[in-house]
N, C-alpha and C positions, 0 to 999 in steps of 0.2 A: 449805408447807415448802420448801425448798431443797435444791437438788441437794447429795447430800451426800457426803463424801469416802469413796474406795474405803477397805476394808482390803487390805491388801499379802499377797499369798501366795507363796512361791519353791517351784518342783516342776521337781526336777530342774537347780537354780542358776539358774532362769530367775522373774524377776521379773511377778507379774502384778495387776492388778485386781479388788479382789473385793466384791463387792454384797451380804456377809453379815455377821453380826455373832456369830460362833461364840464369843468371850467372853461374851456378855449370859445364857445360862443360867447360867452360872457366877456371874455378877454378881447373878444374881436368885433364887441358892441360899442365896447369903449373909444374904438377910432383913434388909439395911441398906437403908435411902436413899443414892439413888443415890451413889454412889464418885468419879464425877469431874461439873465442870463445863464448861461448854461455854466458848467464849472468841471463836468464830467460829462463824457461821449455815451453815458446811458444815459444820460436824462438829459436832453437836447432843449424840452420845453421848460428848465430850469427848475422845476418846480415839481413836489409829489402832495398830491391832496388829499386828504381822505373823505371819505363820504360813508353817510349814515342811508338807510331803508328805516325811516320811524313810519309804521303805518303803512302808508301807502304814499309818504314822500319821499324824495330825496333832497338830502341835506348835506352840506359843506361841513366839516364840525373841524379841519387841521389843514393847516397848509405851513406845508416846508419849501423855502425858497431862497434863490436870490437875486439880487437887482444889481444893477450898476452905477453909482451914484456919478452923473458925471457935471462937470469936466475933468474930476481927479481920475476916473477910472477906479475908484475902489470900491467893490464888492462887499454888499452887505444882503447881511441873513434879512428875511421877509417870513411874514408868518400871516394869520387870516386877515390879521388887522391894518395890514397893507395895503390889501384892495377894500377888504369892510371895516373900517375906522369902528371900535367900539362896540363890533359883533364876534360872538365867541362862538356861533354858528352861524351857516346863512342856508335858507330855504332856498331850491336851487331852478328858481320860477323862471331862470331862463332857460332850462334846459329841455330841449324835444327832439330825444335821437333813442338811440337802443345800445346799451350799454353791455358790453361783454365780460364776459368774467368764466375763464378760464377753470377746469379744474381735472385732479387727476395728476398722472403723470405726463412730465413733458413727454411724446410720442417722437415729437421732432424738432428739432434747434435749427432756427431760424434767423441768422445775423443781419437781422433785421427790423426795425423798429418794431409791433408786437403780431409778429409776422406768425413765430414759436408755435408746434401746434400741441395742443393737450387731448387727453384722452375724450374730455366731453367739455362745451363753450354753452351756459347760461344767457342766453339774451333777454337784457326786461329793456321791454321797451316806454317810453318817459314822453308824457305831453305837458309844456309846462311844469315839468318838475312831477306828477304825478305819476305814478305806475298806472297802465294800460293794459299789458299783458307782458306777456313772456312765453319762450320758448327753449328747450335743452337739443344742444346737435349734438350726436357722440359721433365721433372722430373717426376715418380709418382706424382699426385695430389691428391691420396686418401687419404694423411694425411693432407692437406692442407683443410680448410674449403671454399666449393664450391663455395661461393657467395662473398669473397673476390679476385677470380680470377676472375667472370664475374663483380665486378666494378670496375674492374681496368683496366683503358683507356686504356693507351699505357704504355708499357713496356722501361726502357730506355737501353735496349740491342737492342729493336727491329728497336729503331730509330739511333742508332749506325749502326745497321746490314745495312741500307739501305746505312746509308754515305762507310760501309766499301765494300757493291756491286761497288759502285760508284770507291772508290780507284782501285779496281780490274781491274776492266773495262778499266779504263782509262790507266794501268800500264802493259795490256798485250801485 
């Protein structure tokens, strides 16, 4: 399989990477055959979502995709309103798993679905669509060259991490 493309998350208006696919319960509640098709070998599940942190939820707010209209066989673009008619976000209350979000440098290249490893992986973990907790793993460093982790100031996971204690706290 192939390296495959991130889903997009924004926490805190800051754009980042994420190695999850916190739509696919949702998709696999539905009881259809699959919903989109693939059109490029990075992105297998057809589709790239993005997802908001407002609070202490998680939220759908973009979805880029496509389906396959059949019996013609032709391919058409899908956007949020394909699976939610008439929502320009959606509260994402089916979701209960822990969400990875990658950051740093790539450490090691993986040709494999979001196999890739980075310097340090963010997990917040989601019940119902709520934040729970989290946790930061930092990565082997023995492949990384040593003197490019000690100049570098601050991490922007690490100044997320503090805004996302802050959410916690205030939401328990």
């Amino acid at each position: 399989m192939t390296a495959q493309k991130h889903e997009i998350i924004l926490i805190d208006g800051r754009e980042f990477g994420m190695t999850s696919t916190p739509l696919q319960p949702y998709l696999e509640s539905l009881n259809k055959p699959s919903q989109f098709k693939f059109t490029v070998t990075s992105c297998w599940r057809g589709y790239v979502g993005t997802w908001e942190l407002k609070g202490n939820k998680l939220f759908l707010i973009k979805l880029k995709g496509y389906r396959e209209l059949k019996p013609l066989n032709e391919v058409l673009e899908a956007d949020l309103t394909y699976l939610f008619p008439g929502k320009n976000e959606v509260f994402a209350d089916w979701y209960t798993g822990t969400l990875r979000i990658p950051d740093g440098k790539m450490i090691e290249y993986i040709h494999m679905g979001f196999a890739s490893v980075y310097e340090r992986d963010l997990y917040i973990k989601f019940f119902n669509g709520v934040m729970i907790d989290y946790r930061i793993k930092t990565n082997s460093q023995d492949k990384v060259i040593p003197h490019q982790i000690k100049n570098k100031k601050t991490s922007s996971i690490m100044t997320m991490i503090e805004k996302i204690k802050n959410l916690i706290k205030r939401h328990k």
